[in-house]
C-alpha positions in Angstrom: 0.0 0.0 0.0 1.6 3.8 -1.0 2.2 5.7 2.0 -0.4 8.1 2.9 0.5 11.3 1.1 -0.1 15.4 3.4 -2.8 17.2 2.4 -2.1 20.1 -0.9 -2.2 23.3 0.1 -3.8 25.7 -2.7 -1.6 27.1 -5.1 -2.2 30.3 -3.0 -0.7 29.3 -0.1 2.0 27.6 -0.9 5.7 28.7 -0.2 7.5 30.3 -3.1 9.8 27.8 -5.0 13.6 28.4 -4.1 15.3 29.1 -6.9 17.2 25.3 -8.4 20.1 25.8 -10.3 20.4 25.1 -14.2 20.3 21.4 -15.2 23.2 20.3 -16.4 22.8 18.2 -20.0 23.8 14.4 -19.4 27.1 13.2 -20.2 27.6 11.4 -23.4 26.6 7.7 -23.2 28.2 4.9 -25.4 26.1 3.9 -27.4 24.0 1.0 -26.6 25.5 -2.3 -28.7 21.8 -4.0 -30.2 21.9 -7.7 -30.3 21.8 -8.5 -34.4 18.4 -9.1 -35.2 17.2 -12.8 -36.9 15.3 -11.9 -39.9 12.4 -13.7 -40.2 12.6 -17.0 -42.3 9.8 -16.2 -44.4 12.0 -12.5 -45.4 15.4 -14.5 -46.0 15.8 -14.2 -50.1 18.4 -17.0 -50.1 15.7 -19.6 -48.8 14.0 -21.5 -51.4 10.3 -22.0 -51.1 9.0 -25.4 -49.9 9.1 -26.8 -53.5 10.3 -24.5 -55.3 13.2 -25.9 -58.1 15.4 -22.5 -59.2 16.1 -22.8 -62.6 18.8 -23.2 -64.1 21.1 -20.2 -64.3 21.7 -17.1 -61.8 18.7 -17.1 -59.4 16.0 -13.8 -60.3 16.4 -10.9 -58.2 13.3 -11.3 -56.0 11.6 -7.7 -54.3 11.9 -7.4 -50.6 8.4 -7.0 -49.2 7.9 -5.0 -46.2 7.2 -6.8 -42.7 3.5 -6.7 -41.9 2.6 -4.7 -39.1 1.8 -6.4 -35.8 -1.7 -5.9 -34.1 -2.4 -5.4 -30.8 -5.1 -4.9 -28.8 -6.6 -1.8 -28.4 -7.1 -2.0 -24.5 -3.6 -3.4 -24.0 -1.8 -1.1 -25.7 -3.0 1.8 -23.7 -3.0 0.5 -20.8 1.1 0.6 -20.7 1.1 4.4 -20.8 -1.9 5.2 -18.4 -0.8 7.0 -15.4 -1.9 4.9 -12.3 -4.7 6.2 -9.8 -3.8 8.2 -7.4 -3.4 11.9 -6.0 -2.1 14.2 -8.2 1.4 14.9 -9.4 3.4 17.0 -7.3 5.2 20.0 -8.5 9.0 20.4 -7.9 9.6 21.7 -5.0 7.5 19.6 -3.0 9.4 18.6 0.7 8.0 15.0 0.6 9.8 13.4 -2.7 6.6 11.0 -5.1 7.8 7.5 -5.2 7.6 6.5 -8.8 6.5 3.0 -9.5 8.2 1.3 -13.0 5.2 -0.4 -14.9 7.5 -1.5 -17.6 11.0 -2.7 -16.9 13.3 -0.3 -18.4 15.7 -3.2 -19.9 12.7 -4.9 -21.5 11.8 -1.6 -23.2 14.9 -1.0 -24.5 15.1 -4.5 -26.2 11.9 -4.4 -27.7 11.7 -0.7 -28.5 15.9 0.4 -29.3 14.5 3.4 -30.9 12.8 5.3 -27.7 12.5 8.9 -28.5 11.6 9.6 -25.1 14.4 9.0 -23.5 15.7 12.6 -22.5 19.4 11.1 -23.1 18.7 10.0 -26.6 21.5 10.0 -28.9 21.6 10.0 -32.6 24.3 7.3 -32.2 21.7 4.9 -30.9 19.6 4.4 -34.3 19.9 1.2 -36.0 22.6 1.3 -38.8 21.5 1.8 -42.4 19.8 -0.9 -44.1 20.3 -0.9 -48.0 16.9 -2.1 -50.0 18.3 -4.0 -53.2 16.8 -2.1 -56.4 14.3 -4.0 -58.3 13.6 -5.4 -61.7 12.8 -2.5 -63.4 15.8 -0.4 -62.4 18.9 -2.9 -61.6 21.3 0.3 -61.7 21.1 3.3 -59.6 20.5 6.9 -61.5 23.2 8.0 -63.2 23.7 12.0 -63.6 22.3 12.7 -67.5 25.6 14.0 -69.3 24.6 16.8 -71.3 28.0 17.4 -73.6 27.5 13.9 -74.7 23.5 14.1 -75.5 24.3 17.3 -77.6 27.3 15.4 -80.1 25.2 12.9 -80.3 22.3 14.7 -81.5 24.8 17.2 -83.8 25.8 13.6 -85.0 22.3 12.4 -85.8 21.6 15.6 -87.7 24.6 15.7 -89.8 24.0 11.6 -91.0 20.3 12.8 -91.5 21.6 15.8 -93.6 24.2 14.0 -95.6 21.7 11.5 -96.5 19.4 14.2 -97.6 22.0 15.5 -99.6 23.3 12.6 -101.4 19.2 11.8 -102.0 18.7 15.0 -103.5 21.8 15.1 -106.0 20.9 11.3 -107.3 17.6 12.4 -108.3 18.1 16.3 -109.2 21.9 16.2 -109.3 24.2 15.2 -112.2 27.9 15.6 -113.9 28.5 17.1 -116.8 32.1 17.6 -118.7 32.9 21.2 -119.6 33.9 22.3 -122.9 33.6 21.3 -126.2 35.4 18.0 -126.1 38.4 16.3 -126.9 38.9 13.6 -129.6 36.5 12.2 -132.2 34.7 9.2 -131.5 32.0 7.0 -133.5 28.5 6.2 -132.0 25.6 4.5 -132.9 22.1 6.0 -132.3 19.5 3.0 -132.7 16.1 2.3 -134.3 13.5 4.1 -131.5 16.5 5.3 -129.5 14.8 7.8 -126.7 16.4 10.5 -125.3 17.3 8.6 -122.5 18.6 5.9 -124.4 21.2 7.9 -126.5 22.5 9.6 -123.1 23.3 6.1 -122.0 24.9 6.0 -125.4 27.0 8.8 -125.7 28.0 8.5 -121.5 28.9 4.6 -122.0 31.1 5.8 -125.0 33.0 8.7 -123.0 31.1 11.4 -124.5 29.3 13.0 -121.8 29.9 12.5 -118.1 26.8 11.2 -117.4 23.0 10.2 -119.3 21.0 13.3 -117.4 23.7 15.7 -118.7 22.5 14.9 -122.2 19.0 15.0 -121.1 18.9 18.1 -119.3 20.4 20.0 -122.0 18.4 18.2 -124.8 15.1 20.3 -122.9 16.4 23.5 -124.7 17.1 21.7 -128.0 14.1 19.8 -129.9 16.4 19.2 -133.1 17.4 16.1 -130.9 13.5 15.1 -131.3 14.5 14.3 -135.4 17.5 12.1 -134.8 17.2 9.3 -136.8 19.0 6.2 -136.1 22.8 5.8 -137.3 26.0 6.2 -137.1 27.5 10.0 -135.6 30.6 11.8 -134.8 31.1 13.6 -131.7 34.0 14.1 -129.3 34.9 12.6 -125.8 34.7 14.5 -122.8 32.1 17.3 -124.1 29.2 19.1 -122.0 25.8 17.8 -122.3 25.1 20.8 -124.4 27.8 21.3 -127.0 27.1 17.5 -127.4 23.3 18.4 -128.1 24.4 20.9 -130.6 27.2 18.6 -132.4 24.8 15.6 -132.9 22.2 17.7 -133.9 24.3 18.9 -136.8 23.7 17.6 -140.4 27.2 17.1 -141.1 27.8 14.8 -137.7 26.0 12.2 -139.3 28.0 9.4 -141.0 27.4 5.8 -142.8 24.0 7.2 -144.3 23.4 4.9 -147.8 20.1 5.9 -149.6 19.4 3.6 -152.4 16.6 5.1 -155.0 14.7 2.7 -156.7 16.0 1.4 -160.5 19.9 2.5 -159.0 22.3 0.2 -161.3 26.0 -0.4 -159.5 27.5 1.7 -161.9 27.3 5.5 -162.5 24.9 6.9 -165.3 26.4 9.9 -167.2 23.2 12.2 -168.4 22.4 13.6 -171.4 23.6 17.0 -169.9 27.2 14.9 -168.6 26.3 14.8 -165.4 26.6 11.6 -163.9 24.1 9.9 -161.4 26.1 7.7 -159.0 25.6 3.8 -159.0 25.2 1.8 -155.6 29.2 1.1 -156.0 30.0 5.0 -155.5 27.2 5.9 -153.1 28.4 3.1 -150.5 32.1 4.5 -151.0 30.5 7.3 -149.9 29.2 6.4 -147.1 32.0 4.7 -145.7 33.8 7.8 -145.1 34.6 9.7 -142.1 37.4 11.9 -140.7 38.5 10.4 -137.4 40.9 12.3 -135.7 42.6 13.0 -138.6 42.2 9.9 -140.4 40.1 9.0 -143.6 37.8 5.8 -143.4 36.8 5.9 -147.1 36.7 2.4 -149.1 36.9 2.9 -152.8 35.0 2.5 -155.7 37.5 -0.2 -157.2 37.9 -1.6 -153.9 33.9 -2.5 -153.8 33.9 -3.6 -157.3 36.8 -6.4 -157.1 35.4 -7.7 -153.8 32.0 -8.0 -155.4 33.7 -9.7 -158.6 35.7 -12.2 -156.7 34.3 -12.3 -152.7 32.5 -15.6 -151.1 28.9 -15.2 -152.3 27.4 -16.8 -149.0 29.7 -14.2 -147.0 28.4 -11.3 -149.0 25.3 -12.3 -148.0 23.6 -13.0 -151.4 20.1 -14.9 -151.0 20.3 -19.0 -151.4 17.8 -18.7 -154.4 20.1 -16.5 -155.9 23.0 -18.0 -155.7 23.2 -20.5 -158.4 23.0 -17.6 -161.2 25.1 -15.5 -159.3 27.8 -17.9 -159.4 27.6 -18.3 -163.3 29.0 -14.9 -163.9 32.7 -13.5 -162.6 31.6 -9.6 -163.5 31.1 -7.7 -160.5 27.6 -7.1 -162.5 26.0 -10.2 -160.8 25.2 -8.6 -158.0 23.2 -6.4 -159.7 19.2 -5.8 -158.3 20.3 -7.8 -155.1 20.7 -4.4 -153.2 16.5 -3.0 -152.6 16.0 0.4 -152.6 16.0 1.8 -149.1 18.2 3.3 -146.2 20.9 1.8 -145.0 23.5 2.8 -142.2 27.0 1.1 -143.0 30.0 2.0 -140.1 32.8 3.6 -141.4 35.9 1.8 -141.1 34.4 -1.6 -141.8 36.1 -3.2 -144.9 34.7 -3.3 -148.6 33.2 -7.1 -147.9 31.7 -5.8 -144.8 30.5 -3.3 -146.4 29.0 -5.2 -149.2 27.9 -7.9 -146.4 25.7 -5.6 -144.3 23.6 -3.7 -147.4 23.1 -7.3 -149.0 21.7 -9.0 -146.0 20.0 -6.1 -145.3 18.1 -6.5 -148.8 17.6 -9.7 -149.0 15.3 -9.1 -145.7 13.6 -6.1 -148.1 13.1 -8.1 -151.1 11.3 -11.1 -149.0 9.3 -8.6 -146.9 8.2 -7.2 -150.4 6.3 -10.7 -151.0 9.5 -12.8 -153.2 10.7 -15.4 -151.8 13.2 -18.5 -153.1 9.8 -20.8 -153.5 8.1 -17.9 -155.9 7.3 -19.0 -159.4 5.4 -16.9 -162.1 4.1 -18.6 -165.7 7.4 -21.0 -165.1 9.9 -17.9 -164.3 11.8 -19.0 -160.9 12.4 -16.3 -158.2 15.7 -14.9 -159.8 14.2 -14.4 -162.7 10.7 -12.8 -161.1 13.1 -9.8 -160.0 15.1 -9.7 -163.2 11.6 -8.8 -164.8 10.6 -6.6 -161.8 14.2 -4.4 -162.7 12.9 -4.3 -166.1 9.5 -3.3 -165.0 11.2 -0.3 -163.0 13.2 1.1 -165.6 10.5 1.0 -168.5 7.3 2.7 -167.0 6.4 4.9 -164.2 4.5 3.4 -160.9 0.7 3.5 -162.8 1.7 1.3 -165.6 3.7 -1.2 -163.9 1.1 -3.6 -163.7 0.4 -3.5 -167.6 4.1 -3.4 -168.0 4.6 -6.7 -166.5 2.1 -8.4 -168.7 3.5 -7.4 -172.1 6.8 -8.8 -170.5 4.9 -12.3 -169.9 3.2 -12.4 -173.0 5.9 -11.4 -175.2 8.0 -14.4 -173.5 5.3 -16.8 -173.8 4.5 -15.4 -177.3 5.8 -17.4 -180.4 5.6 -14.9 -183.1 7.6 -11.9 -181.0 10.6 -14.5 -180.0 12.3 -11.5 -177.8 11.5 -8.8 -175.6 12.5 -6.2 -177.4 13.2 -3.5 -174.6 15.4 -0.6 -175.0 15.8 -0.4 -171.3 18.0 -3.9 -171.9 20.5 -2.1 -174.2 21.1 1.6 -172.7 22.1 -1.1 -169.3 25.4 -1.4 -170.7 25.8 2.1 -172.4 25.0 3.5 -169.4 22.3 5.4 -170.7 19.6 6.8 -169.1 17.0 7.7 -171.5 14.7 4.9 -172.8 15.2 5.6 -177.0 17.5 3.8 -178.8 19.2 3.8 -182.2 19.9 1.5 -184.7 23.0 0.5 -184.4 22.6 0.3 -180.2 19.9 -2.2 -181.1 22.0 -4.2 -183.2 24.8 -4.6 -181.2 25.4 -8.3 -180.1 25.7 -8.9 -176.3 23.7 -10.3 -173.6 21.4 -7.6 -172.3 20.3 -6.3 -175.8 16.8 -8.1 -175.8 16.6 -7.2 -179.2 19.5 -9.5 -180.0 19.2 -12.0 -177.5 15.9 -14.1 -176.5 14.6 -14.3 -172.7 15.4 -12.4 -169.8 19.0 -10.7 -169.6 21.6 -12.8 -167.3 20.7 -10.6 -164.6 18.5 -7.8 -162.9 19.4 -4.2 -164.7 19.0 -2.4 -161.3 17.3 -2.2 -158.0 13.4 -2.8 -158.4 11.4 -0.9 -156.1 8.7 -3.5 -153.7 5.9 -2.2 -156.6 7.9 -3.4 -159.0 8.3 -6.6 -157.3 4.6 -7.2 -156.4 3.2 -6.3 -160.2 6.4 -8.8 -161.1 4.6 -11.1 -158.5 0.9 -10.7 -160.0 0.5 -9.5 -163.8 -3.0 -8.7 -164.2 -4.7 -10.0 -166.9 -4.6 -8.6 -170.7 -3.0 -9.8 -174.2 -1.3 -6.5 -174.5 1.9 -6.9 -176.7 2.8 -3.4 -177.3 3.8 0.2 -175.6 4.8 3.7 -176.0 5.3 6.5 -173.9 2.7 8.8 -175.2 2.1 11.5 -171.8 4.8 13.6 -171.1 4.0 12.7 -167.5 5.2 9.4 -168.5 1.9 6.9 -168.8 2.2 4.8 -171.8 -0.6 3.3 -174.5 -0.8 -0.3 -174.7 -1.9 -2.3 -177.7 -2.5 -5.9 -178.6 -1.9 -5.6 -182.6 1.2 -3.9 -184.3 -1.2 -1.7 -185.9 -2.4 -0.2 -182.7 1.0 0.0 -181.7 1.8 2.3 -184.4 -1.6 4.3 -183.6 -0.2 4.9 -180.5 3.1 6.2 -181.3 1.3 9.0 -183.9 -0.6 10.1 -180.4 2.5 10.2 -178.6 4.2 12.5 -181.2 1.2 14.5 -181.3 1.4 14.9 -177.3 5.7 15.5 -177.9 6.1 12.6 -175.2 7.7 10.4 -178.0 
């Protein structure tokens, strides 16, 4: 039982307090050494679960969870800290010290509760070292401090790959090279059948003529003479600007290897009435073959083409199978004659005289066929050699309208018994050169092969090149028993007649009309 306490006088009443002198602050304790603390079994992370097989490799990190809080009772809880009943607390000062009863032993508390903040000697020595919480999955490495310098080269980096890229982009589609200047040496190139702009640059860049295709492109947009090129061979010079290269091929006189063959053209030259001479296949292809290379002439002669024709391989010159056998009967460089069509053709220069013989053969042979004769075509018993030997004759002895009729007086008159030759002056002038149709006397009387006047049937060979008209009314003579004609419009149509006597009718008309 507490020992029976005085009575409390009223605060009235009461002595005054003597003064006490300052309290000193405690002296420094060691701290307090805290027995190590067993973590629960449940919170060790090196314990495998009951069951649990790691796999193989490092273990996972696993995430610390916090310790659940404990519960306590309500009533117990407060009851520790309840003051016990009794009289009231007495102030300092009192004579009769309060006897204070411990409800809690103090060593108990400490052990449970090392962190009492109401301890008036409380040190910050006594807390509980550190603990450091491992990081988790999603951030296995502490922060790092952002480094600015580096995130700025970086992004100066990133811009100038992004730019160059650009760049390069831009000048592959817009951008191109291009040579300055005029150029440097000559050089031969070859513009092809339905060649596009695009396809000559390539051309003229693969040869070493412009740096590059869009060069010749872009400067062709200023230029649309390049829109008339026709295909062939051209001289231009290495190492020239897209647009002095624009402005050299566009030039007639860049153009090179260009053989046009008119229709009834004989190899030989024709020397006019007024001594001009019309050139023969033989000179026009020597004159194609020339060009002036850096200095250096290409040309093939005249007598060059002739003695290859006399004497070259037939097969190599490209002379047709069905022509061959009648071709071979003959040494004279004539027996090529009518094997070259009428046309275009673009021979290279530099080639040699039998490759320049070679090309515009082969080249006419595929003419000839396309114009509807081929090696099977026969006509009232005339084999396909001879169909174009009456075709040249057809050419040289009327104009286009009267072909047709023309090539039935020549079938008649060879199947006929009572004419026995054809009779056609064309035949004679052949070897005089001659263009006009008229002959004299003594040019019809002259003995040879090709004077029809002499000689019975066809001539040994064609008398020139017969145009694809020619060929066809060769091909299909319409039907008629003319026998007879004369020039009797001085725009060249003839009058055809079955009976001498008409024939002579006609040739009165014709004087009349000063066509004959």
């Amino acid at each position: 039982m507490p020992p029976e306490q005085p009575p409390q006088l009223p605060r009235e009443q009461q002595p005054p307090r003597e003064p006490q002198a300052p309290r000193q602050p405690p002296e420094p304790q060691p701290p307090r050494a805290q027995p190590p603390r067993e973590p629960h079994p449940s919170l060790d992370p090196q314990r495998p679960l009951p069951g649990y097989q790691p796999p193989d490799g490092p273990a996972p990190r696993r995430r610390r969870s916090a310790e659940p809080p404990v519960e306590q009772p309500a009533d117990e809880g407060l009851d520790l800290f309840q003051p016990p009943p009794g009289p009231a607390r007495q102030h300092p000062g009192d004579e009769s010290p309060t006897e204070i009863i411990h409800l809690v032993d103090d060593d108990v508390y400490d052990d449970d509760y090392p962190d009492d903040y109401l301890e008036d000697d409380y040190q910050e020595d006594e807390r509980a070292e550190p603990e450091y919480i491992e990081p988790t999955e999603e951030s296995e490495d502490p922060p790092r401090r952002r480094r600015k310098p580096l995130r700025w080269v970086a992004a100066l980096a990133v811009i100038a790959l992004i730019g160059a890229g650009a760049w390069f982009g831009v000048t592959q589609i817009f951008g191109y090279d291009d040579y300055q200047g005029d150029g440097e040496a000559d050089v031969l190139v070859q513009v092809g059948e339905g060649d596009s702009t695009n396809a000559v640059g390539r051309t003229l860049a693969d040869a070493g003529v412009v740096a590059s295709a869009k060069a010749f492109v872009k400067a062709s947009a200023d230029n649309s003479k390049v829109l008339t090129l026709q295909p062939g061979y051209y001289v231009v010079k290495t190492k020239m600007s897209g647009a002095a290269a624009v402005a050299m091929l566009t030039e007639p006189a860049a153009r090179v290897g260009m053989l046009q063959i008119r229709a009834g053209t004989q190899l030989d030259d024709i020397t006019q009435p007024d001594n001009s001479v019309t050139p023969g296949v033989f000179t026009l292809l020597s004159k194609a073959s020339c060009a002036n290379l850096n200095g250096k002439s290409t040309c093939v002669s005249t007598d060059d083409l002739r003695k290859t024709a006399e004497s070259a391989d037939l097969a190599a010159m490209g002379v047709p199978d069905w022509a061959a056998s009648a071709v071979a009967q003959s040494t004279d460089a004539r027996r090529i004659e009518g094997l070259v069509a009428p046309g275009v053709y673009d021979v290279k220069p530099g080639w040699t005289a039998e490759q320049l013989l070679g090309d515009v053969l082969k080249s006419s042979a595929s003419k000839i066929q396309s114009a509807g004769l081929a090696g099977t075509s026969t006509v009232q018993g005339q084999n396909a050699y001879q169909v174009l030997t009456i075709a040249s004759l057809i050419e040289r002895e009327a104009v286009k309208q009267d072909f047709p009729k023309i090539s039935r007086v020549i079938y008649n008159r060879l199947a006929s018994r009572d004419m026995q030759r054809l009779q056609l002056d064309s035949t004679v002038n052949y070897l005089l050169d001659k263009p006009v149709v008229t002959t004299t006397d003594a040019d019809r009387t002259r003995p040879g092969p090709y004077n029809t006047y002499v000689t019975r049937g066809l001539p040994p060979t064609p008398i020139g090149s017969p145009s694809s008209d020619a060929i066809q009314a060769a091909l299909q003579p319409p039907d008629g028993d003319w026998l007879y004609f004369v020039k009797c419009e001085k725009n060249g149509l003839s009058c055809f007649a079955a009976t001498l006597e008409e024939h002579n009718h006609n040739k009165d008309i014709a004087r009349q009309n000063g066509a004959y």
